[in-house]
Phi, psi and omega in degrees: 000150212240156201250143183281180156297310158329335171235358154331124208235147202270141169300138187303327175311312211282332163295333174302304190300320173300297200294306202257007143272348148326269174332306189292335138344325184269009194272348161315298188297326218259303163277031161249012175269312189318293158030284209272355223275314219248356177290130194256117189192163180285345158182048208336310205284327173279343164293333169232058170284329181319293179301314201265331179275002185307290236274298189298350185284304172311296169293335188259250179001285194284322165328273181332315174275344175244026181275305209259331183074001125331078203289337233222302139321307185297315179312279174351289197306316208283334178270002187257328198279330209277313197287332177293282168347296177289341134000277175293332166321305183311279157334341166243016147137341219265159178356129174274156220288132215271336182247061162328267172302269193357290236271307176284344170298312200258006164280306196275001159292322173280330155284345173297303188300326172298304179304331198271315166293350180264025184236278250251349166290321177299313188281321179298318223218009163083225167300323174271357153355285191292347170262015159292318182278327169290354169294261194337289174336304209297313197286317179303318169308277199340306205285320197293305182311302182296288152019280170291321175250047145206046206285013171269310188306320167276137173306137195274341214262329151335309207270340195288298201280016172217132191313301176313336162293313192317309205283344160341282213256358140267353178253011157251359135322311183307305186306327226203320186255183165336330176123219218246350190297319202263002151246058215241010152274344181270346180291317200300302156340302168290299223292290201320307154332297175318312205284319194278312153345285174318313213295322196274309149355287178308306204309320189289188350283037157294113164282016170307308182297014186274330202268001179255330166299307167281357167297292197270003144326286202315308224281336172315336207246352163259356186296298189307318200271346167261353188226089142290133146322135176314144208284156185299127159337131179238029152057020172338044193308294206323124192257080194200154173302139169225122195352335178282331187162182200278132160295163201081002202318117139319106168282165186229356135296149182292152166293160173276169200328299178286331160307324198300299198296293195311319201287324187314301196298313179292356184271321182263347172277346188288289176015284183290335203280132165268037180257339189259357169235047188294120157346315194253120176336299172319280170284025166271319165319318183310286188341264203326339170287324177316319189288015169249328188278304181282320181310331185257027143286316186277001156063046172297359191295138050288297203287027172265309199265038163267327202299311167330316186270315172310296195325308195300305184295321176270354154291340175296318192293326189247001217232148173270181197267309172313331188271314199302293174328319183269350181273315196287323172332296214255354153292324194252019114289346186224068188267001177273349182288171187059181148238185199229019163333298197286013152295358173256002164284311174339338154304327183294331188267021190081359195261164176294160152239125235228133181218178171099222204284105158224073165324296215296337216268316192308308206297294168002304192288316170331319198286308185293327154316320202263013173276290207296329161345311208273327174319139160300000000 
């Protein structure tokens, strides 16, 4: 009896091959981390983790599973590829991660989604699976890549329809941002995908369930264009007025749900920070600017220009009242005094943590002392 596509078993060469273009997929993500090791920026490697673990995330997962006709194989790796990868960020410098769970939720939701279209390549399509899938990688890599280093070219609503931005712009919330809450339409989306993907998988070779996937691909992806994610980190060194608006920002509007929640948690973790019950009056200030100085290097919004106002309160709140002006006065004339030590800390409280050169963070806080100075 001649085997359907759905029971086809892929000949072992052509998986040995799906497997070892799999690997090779990773060599994008893997020298541009080498790349970045030496790049002067607060944290290269966490700024653009989001994008380099998608694309290995992506290339392993879907490669693999449809290589291997296994779903279960694809995953496995792509989570293995995902724990390697962040790994290695680490080992070359970059922070620890400020959103833990966050940060493994949406790698294994995004490896579930990948894996789960390189299963369905697999059933449809035999032996040439994996090379359906590397079309796709290549093209998803490509629009993700181009993006990032050309982010005017491309039309946004491109980048809205593909699963490889979705998985982006939630693991690069997790790194940098708020956690996984203020992208939790593009998680809904892979969750979505998966299922419906899976779904066509099992069904086939019925082709109806081709029209519930894409049906619920478009309505995921308008799901995405009305609830975006926060926009990707721009690494603001520059301490000058810049065509968006003034450095420092202050929001003057309340935060949104997910900003709400992010600020709710770092207001109860400073509690706990012993930077923030520093002995000396001075450098207890510094410590607490910091939680204002570094999201906004990483240019984090929303949430860089909410910080501020936590930042106000609790120096009002730790500062004797006589005193908190001429101590913000002589921070933002003298920002090379102290240290700025408690910025590698700053994970504990959900914030990024800033390591390497520190000019860009010293000069910041300086910025933010002599705003807050002015406050009654």
């Amino acid at each position: 009896m001649t085997p359907t596509p759905s029971s086809a078993k892929l000949p072992v060469p052509l998986s040995r091959i799906g497997l070892a273009v799999a690997l090779a997929t990773l060599a994008l993500p893997l020298l541009a981390m080498l790349q970045l090791r030496g790049v002067a920026a607060p944290a290269p490697l966490a700024l653009l983790g989001g994008p380099l673990l998608a694309v290995g995330l992506m290339g392993m997962g879907m490669i693999v599973a449809a290589a291997a006709g296994r779903l279960w194989i694809g995953l496995a790796l792509a989570l293995l590829t995902g724990l390697g990868l962040i790994q290695l960020a680490r080992t070359l410098g970059m922070p620890a991660l400020p959103h833990p769970f966050s940060t493994g939720l949406a790698v294994i939701i995004a490896s579930v989604s990948f894996a789960a279209r390189g299963q369905l390549f697999a059933r449809a399509l035999a032996a040439r699976g994996w090379l359906m899938a590397l079309f796709v990688v290549s093209g998803e890599a490509a629009i993700l890549i181009t993006s990032l280093t050309l982010p005017t070219l491309l039309p946004a609503w491109l980048l809205t329809l593909l699963p490889a931005q979705w998985a982006s712009t939630a693991i690069q919330t997790a790194l940098t941002g708020t956690g996984t809450r203020a992208a939790s339409s593009a998680l809904i989306a892979l969750v979505g995908t998966a299922a419906t993907t899976l779904l066509v998988a099992r069904l086939l070779p019925r082709r109806w369930p081709y029209l519930i996937m894409f049906s619920a691909w478009l309505g995921l992806s308008a799901l995405v264009w009305y609830q975006p994610g926060p926009p990707p980190p721009r690494a603001d060194l520059a301490i000058a007025a810049a065509p968006a608006g003034p450095i420092a920002p202050m929001a003057t509007t309340p935060p949104d749900a997910a900003t709400a929640s992010a600020l709710d948690r770092v207001k109860r973790q400073i509690a706990k920070w012993p930077a923030a019950a520093e002995a000396d009056p001075m450098q207890r200030a510094r410590n607490l600017l910091l939680i204002a100085a570094v999201p906004d290097l990483y240019d984090t919004e929303p949430l860089q220009s909410h910080l501020p106002a936590l930042v106000a309160a609790e120096l009002k709140a730790r500062l004797p009242a006589n005193q908190r002006q001429a101590i913000l006065v002589a921070i933002a004339a003298h920002p090379e005094a102290g240290t700025v030590a408690a910025r590698e800390t700053l994970p504990v409280l959900g914030l990024p943590a800033n390591l390497g050169d520190e000019a860009p963070v010293r000069s910041r806080m300086a910025v933010y002392a002599a705003r807050l100075a002015q406050q009654p």
